[in-house]
Chimera marker file (.cmm) of the C-alpha trace (Angstrom):
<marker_set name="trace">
<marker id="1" x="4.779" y="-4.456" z="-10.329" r="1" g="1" b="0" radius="0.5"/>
<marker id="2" x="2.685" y="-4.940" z="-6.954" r="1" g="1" b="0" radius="0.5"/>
<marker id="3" x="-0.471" y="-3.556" z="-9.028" r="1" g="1" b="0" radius="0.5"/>
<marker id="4" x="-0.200" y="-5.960" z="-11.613" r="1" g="1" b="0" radius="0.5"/>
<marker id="5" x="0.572" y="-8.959" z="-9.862" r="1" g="1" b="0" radius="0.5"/>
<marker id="6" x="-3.086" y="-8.009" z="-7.606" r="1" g="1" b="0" radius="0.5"/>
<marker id="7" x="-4.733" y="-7.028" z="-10.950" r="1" g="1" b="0" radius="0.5"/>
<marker id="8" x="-3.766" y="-10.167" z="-12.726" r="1" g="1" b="0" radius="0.5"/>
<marker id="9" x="-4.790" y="-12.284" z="-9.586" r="1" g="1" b="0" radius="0.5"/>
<marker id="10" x="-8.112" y="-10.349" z="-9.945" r="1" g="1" b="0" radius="0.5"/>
<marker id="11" x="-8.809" y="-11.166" z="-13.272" r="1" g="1" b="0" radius="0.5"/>
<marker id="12" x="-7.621" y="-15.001" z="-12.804" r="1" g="1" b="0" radius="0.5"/>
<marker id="13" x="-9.847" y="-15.533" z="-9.824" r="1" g="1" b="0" radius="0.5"/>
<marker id="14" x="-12.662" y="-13.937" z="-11.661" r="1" g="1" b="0" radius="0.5"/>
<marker id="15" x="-12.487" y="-15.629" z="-15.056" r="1" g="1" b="0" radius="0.5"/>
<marker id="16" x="-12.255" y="-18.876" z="-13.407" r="1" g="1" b="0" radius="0.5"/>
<marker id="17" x="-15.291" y="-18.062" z="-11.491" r="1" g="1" b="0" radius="0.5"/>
<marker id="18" x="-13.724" y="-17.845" z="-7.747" r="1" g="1" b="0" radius="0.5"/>
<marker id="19" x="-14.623" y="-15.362" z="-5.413" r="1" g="1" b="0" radius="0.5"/>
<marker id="20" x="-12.235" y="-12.147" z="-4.903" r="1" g="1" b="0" radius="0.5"/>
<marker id="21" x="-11.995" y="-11.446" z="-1.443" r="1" g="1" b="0" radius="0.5"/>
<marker id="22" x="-10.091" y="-8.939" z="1.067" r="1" g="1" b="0" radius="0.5"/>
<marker id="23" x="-8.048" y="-11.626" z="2.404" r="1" g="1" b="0" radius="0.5"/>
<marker id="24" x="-6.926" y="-13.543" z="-1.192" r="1" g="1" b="0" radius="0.5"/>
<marker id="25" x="-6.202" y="-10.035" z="-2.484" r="1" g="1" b="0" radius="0.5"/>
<marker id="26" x="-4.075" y="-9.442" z="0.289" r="1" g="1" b="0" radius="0.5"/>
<marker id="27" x="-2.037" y="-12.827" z="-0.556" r="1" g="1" b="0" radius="0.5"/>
<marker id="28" x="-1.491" y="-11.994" z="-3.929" r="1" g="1" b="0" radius="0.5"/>
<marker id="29" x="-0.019" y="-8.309" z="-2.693" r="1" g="1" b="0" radius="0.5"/>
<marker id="30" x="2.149" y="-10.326" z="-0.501" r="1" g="1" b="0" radius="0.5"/>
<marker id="31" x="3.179" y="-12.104" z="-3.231" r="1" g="1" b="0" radius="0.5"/>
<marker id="32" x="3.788" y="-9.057" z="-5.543" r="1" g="1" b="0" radius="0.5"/>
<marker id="33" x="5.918" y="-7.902" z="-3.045" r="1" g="1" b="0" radius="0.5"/>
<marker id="34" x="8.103" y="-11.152" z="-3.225" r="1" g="1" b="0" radius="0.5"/>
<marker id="35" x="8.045" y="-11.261" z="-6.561" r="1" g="1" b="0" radius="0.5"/>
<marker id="36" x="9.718" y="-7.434" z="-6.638" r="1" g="1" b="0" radius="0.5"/>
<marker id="37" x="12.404" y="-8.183" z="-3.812" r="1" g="1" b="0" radius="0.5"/>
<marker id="38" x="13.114" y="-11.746" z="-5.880" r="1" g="1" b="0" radius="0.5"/>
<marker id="39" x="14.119" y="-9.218" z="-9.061" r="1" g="1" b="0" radius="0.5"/>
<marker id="40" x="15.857" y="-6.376" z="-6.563" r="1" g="1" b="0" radius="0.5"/>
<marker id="41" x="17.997" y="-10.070" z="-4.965" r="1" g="1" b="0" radius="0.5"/>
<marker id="42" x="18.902" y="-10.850" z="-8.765" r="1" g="1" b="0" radius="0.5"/>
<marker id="43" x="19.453" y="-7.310" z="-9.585" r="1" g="1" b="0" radius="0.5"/>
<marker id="44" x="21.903" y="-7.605" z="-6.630" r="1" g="1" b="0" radius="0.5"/>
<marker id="45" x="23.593" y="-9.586" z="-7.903" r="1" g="1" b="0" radius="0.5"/>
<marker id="46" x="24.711" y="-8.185" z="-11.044" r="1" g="1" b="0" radius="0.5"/>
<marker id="47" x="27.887" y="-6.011" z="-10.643" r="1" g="1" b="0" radius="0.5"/>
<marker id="48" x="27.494" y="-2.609" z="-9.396" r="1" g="1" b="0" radius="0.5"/>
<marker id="49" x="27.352" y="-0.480" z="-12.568" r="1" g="1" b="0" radius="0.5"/>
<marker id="50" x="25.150" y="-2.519" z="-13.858" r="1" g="1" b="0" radius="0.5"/>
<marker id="51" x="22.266" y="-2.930" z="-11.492" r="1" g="1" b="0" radius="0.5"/>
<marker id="52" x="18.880" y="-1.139" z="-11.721" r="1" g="1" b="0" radius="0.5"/>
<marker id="53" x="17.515" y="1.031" z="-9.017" r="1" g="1" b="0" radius="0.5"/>
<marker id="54" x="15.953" y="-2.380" z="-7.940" r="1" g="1" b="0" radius="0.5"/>
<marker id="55" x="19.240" y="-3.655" z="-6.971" r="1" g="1" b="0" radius="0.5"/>
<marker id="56" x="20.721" y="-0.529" z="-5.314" r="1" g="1" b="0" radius="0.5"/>
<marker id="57" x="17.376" y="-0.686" z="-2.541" r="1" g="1" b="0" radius="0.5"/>
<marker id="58" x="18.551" y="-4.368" z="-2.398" r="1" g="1" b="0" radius="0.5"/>
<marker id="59" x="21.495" y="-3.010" z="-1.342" r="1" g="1" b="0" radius="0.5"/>
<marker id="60" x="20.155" y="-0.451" z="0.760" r="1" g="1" b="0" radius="0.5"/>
<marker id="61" x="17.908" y="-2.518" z="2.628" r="1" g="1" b="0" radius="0.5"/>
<marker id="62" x="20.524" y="-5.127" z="3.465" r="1" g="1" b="0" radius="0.5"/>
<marker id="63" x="22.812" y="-2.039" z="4.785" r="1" g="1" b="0" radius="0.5"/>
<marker id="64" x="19.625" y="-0.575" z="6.830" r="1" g="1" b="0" radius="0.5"/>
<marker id="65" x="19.529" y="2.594" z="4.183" r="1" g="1" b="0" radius="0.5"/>
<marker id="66" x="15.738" y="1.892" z="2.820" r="1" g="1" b="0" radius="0.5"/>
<marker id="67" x="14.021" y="3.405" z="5.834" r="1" g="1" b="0" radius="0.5"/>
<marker id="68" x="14.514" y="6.833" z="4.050" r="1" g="1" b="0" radius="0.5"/>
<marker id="69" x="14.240" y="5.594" z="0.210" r="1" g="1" b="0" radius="0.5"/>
<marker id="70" x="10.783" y="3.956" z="1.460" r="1" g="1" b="0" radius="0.5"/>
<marker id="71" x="9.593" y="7.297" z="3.346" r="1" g="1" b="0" radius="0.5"/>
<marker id="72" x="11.225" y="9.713" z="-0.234" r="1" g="1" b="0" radius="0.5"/>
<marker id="73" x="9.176" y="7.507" z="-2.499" r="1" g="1" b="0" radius="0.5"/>
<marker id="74" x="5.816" y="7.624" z="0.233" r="1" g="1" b="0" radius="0.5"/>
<marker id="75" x="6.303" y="11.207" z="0.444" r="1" g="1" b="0" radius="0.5"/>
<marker id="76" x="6.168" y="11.992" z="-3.221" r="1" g="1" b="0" radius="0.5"/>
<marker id="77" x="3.206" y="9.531" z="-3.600" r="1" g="1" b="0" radius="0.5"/>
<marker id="78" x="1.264" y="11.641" z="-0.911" r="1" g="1" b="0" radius="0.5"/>
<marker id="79" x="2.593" y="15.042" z="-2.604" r="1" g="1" b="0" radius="0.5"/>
<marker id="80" x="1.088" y="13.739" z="-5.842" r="1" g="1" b="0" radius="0.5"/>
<marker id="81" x="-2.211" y="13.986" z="-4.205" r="1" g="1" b="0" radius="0.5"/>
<marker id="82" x="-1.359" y="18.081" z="-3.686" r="1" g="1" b="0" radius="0.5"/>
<marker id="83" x="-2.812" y="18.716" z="-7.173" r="1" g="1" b="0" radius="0.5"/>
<marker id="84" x="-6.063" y="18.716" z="-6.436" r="1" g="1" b="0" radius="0.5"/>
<marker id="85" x="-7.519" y="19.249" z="-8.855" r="1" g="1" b="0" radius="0.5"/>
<marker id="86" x="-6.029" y="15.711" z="-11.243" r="1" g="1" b="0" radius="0.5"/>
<marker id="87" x="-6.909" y="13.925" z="-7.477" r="1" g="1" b="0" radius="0.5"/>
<marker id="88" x="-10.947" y="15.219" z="-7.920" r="1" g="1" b="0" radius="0.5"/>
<marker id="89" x="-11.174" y="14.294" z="-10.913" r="1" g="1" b="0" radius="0.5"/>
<marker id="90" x="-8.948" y="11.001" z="-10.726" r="1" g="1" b="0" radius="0.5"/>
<marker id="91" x="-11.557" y="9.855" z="-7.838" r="1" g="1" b="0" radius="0.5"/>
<marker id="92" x="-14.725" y="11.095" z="-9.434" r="1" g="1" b="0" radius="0.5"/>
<marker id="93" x="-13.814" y="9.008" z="-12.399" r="1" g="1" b="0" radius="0.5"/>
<marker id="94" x="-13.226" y="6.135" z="-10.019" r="1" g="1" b="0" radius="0.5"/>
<marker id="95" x="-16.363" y="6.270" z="-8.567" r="1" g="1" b="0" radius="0.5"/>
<marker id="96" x="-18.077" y="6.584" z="-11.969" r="1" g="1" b="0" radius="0.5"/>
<marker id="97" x="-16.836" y="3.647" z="-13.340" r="1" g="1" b="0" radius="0.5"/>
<marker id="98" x="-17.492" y="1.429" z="-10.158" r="1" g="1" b="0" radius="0.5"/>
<marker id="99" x="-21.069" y="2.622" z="-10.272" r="1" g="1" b="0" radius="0.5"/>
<marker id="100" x="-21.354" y="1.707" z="-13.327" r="1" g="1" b="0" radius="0.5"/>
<marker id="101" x="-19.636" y="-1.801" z="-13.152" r="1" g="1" b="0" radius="0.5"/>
<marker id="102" x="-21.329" y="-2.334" z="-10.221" r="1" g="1" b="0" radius="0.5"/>
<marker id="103" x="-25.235" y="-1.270" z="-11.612" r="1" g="1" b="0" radius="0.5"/>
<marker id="104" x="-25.156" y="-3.435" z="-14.712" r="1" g="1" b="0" radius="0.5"/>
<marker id="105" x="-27.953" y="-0.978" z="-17.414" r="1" g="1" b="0" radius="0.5"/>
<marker id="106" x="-26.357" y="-0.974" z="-20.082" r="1" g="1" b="0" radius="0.5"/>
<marker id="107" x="-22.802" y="-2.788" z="-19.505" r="1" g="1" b="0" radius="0.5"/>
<marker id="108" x="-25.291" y="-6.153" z="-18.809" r="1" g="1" b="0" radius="0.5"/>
<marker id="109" x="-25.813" y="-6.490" z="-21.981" r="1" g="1" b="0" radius="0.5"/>
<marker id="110" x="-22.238" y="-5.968" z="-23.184" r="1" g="1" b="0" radius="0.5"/>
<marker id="111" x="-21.413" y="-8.890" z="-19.896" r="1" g="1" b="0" radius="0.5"/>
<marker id="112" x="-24.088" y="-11.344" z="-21.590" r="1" g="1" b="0" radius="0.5"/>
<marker id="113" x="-22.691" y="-11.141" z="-24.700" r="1" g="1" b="0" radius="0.5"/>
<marker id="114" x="-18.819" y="-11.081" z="-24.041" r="1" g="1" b="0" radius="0.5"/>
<marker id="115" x="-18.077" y="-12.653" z="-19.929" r="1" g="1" b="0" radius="0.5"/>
<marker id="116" x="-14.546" y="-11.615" z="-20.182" r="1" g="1" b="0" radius="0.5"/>
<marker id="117" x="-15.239" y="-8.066" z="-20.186" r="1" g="1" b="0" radius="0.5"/>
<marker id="118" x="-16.692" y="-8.101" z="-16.469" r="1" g="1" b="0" radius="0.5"/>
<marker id="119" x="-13.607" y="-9.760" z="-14.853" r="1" g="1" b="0" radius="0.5"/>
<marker id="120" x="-11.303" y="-7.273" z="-17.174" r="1" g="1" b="0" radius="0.5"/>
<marker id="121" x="-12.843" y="-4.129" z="-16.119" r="1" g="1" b="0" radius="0.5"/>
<marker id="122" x="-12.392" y="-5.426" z="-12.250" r="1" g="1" b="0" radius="0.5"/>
<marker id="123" x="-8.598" y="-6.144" z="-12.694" r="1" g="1" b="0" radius="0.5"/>
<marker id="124" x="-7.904" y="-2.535" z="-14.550" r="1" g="1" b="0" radius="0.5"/>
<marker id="125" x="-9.891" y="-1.164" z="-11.861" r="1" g="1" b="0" radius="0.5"/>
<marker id="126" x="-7.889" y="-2.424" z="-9.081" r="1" g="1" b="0" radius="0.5"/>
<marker id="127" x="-4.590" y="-1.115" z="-10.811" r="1" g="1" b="0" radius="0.5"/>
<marker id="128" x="-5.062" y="2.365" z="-9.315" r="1" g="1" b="0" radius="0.5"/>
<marker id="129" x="-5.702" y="1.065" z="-5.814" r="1" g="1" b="0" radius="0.5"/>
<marker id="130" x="-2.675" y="-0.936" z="-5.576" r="1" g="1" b="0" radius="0.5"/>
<marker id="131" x="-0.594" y="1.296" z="-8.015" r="1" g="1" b="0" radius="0.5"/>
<marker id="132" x="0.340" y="3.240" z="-4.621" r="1" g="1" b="0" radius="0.5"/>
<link id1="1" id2="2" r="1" g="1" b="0" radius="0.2"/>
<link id1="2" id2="3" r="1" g="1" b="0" radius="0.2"/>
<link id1="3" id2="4" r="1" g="1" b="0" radius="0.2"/>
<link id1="4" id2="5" r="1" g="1" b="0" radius="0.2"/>
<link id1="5" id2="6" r="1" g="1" b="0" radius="0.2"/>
<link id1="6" id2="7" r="1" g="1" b="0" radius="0.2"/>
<link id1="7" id2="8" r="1" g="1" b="0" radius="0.2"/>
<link id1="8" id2="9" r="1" g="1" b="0" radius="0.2"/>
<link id1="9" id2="10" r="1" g="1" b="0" radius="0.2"/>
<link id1="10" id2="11" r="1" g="1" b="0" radius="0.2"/>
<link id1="11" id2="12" r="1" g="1" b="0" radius="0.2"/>
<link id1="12" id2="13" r="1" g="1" b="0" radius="0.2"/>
<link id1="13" id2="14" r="1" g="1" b="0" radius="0.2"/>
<link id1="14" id2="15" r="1" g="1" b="0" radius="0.2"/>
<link id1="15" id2="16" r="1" g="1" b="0" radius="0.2"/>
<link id1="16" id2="17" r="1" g="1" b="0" radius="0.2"/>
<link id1="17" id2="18" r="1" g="1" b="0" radius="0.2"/>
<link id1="18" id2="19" r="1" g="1" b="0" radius="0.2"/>
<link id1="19" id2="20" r="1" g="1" b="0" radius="0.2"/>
<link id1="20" id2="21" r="1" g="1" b="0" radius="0.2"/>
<link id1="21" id2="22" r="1" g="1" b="0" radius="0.2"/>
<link id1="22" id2="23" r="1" g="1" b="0" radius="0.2"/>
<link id1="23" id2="24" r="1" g="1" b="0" radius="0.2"/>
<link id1="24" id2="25" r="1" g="1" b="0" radius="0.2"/>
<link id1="25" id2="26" r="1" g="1" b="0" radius="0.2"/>
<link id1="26" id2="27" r="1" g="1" b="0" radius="0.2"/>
<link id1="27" id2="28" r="1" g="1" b="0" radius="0.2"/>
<link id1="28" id2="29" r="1" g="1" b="0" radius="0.2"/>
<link id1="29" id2="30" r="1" g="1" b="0" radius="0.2"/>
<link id1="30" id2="31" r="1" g="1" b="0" radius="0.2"/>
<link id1="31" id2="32" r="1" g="1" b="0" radius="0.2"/>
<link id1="32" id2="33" r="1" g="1" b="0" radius="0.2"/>
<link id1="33" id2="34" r="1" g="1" b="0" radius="0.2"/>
<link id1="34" id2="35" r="1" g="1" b="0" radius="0.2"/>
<link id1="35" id2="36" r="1" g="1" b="0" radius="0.2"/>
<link id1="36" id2="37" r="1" g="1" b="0" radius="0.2"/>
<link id1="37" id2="38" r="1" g="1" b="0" radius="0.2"/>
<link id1="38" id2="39" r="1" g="1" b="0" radius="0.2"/>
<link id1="39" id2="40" r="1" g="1" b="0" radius="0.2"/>
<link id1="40" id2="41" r="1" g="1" b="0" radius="0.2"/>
<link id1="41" id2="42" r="1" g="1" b="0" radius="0.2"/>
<link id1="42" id2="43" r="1" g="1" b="0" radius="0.2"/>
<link id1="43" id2="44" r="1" g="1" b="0" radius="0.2"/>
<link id1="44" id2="45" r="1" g="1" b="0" radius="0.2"/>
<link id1="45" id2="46" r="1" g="1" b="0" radius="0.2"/>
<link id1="46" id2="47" r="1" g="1" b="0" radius="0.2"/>
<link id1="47" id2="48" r="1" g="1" b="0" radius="0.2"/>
<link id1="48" id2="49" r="1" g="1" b="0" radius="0.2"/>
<link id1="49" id2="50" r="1" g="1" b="0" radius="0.2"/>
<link id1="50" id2="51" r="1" g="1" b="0" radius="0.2"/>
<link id1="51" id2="52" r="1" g="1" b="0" radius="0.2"/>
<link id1="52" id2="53" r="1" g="1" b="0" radius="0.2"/>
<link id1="53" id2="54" r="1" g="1" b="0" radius="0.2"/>
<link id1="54" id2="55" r="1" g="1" b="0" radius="0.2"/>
<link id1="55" id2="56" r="1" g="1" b="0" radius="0.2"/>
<link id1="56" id2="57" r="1" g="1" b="0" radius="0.2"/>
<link id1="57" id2="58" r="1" g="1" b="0" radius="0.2"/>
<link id1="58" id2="59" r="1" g="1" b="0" radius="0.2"/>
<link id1="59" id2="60" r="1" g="1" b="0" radius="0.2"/>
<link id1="60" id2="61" r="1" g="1" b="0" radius="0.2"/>
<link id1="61" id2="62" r="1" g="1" b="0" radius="0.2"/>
<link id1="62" id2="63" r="1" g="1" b="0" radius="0.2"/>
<link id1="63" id2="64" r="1" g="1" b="0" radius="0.2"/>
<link id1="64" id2="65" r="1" g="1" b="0" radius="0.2"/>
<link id1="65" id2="66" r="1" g="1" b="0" radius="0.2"/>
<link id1="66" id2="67" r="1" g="1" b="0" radius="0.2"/>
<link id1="67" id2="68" r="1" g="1" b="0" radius="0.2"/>
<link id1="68" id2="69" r="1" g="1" b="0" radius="0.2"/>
<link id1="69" id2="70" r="1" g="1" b="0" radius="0.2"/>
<link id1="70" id2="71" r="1" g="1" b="0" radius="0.2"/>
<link id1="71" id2="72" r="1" g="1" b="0" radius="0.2"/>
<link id1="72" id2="73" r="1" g="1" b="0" radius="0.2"/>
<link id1="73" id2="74" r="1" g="1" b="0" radius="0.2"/>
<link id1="74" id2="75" r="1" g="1" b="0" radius="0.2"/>
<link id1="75" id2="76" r="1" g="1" b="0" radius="0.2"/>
<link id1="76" id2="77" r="1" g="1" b="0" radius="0.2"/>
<link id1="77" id2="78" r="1" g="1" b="0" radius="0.2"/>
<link id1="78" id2="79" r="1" g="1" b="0" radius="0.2"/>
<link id1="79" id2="80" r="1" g="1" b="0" radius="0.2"/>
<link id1="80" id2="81" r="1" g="1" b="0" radius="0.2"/>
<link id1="81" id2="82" r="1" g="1" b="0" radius="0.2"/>
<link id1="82" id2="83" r="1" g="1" b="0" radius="0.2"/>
<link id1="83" id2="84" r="1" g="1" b="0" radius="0.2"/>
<link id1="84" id2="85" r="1" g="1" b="0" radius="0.2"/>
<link id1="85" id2="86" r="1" g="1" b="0" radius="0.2"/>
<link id1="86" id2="87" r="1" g="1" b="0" radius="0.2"/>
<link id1="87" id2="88" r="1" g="1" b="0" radius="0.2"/>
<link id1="88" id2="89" r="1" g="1" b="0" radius="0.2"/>
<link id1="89" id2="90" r="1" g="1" b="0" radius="0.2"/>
<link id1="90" id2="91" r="1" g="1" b="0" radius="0.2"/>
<link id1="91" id2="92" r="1" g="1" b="0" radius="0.2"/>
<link id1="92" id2="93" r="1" g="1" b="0" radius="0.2"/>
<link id1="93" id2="94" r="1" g="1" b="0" radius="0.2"/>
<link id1="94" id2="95" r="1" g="1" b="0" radius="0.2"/>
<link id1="95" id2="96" r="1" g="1" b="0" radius="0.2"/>
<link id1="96" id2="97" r="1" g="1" b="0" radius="0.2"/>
<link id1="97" id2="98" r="1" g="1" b="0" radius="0.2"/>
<link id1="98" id2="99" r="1" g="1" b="0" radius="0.2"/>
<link id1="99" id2="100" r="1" g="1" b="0" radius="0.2"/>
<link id1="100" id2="101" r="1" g="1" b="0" radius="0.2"/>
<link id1="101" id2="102" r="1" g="1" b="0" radius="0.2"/>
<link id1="102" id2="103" r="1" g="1" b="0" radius="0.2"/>
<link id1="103" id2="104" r="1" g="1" b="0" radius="0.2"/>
<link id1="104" id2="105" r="1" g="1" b="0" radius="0.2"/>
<link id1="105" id2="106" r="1" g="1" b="0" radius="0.2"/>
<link id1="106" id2="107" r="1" g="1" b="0" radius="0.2"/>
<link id1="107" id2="108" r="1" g="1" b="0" radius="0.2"/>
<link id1="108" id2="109" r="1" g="1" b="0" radius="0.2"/>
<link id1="109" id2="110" r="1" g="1" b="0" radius="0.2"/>
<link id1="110" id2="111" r="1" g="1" b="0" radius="0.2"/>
<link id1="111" id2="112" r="1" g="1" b="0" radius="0.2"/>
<link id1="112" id2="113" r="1" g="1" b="0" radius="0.2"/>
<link id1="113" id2="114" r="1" g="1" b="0" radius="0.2"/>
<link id1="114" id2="115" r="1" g="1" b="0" radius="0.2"/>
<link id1="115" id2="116" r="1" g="1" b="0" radius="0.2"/>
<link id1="116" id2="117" r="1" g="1" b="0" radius="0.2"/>
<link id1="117" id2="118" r="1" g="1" b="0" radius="0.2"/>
<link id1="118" id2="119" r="1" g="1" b="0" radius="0.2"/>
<link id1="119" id2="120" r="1" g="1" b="0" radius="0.2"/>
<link id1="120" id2="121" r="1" g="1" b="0" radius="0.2"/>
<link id1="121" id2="122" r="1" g="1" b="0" radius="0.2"/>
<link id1="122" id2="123" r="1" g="1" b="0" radius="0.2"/>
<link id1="123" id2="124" r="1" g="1" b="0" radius="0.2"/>
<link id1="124" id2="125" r="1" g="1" b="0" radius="0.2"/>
<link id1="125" id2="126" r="1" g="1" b="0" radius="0.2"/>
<link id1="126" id2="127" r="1" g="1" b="0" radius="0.2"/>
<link id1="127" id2="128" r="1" g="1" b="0" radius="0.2"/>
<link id1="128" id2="129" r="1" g="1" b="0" radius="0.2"/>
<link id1="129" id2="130" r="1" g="1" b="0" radius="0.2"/>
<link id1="130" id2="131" r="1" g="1" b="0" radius="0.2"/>
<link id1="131" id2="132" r="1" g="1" b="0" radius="0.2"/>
</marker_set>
């Protein structure tokens, strides 16, 4: 949910022609991350066998538990990165496709004739830096 929030704030700031910057992008993480404890709070708040794993770390941050649920679900994230060989190719594909965006050649063209695409490519490329 934090990636999309910052990927939809992305593509909003770009398709109305503002300026994406460290700071804003920042802001809009911030407010992912209220808008994912907001859901956990309601989750809460439904009874127990009921709630999603977004209520239980409600829970378990209110009872001082989500210390080691936060450092489980970090560790896996980093273990993820243990298959190398899906990492080098995840991050050369990265690259690529910033290059790309970034040169123009051939994609100016397809930016001239549809001004969407620009800002679109920009938010799905910012999904895999916030999907941590």
């Amino acid at each position: 949910m934090l990636a999309i929030v910052v990927a939809t704030a992305v593509l909003g700031l770009m398709v109305a022609g503002r300026r994406v910057s460290v700071p804003k992008v920042g802001l809009f993480g911030l407010a992912g991350l209220a808008a994912v404890l907001a859901i956990a709070f309601a989750d809460a708040l439904r009874p127990a066998t009921q709630q999603t794993h977004l209520g239980k770390f409600w829970e378990q941050l209110q009872s001082g538990d989500a210390v080691g649920v936060v450092t489980r679900k970090f560790g896996a994230m980093l273990a993820s990165l243990g298959y190398w060989q899906f990492t080098v190719v995840t991050v050369a594909a990265l690259v690529f496709l910033y290059a790309v965006e970034h040169r123009g050649g051939a994609l100016a063209r397809t930016y001239d004739h549809s001004p969407g695409t620009r800002p679109a490519l920009c938010s799905v490329l910012t999904l895999p830096c916030w999907a941590c």
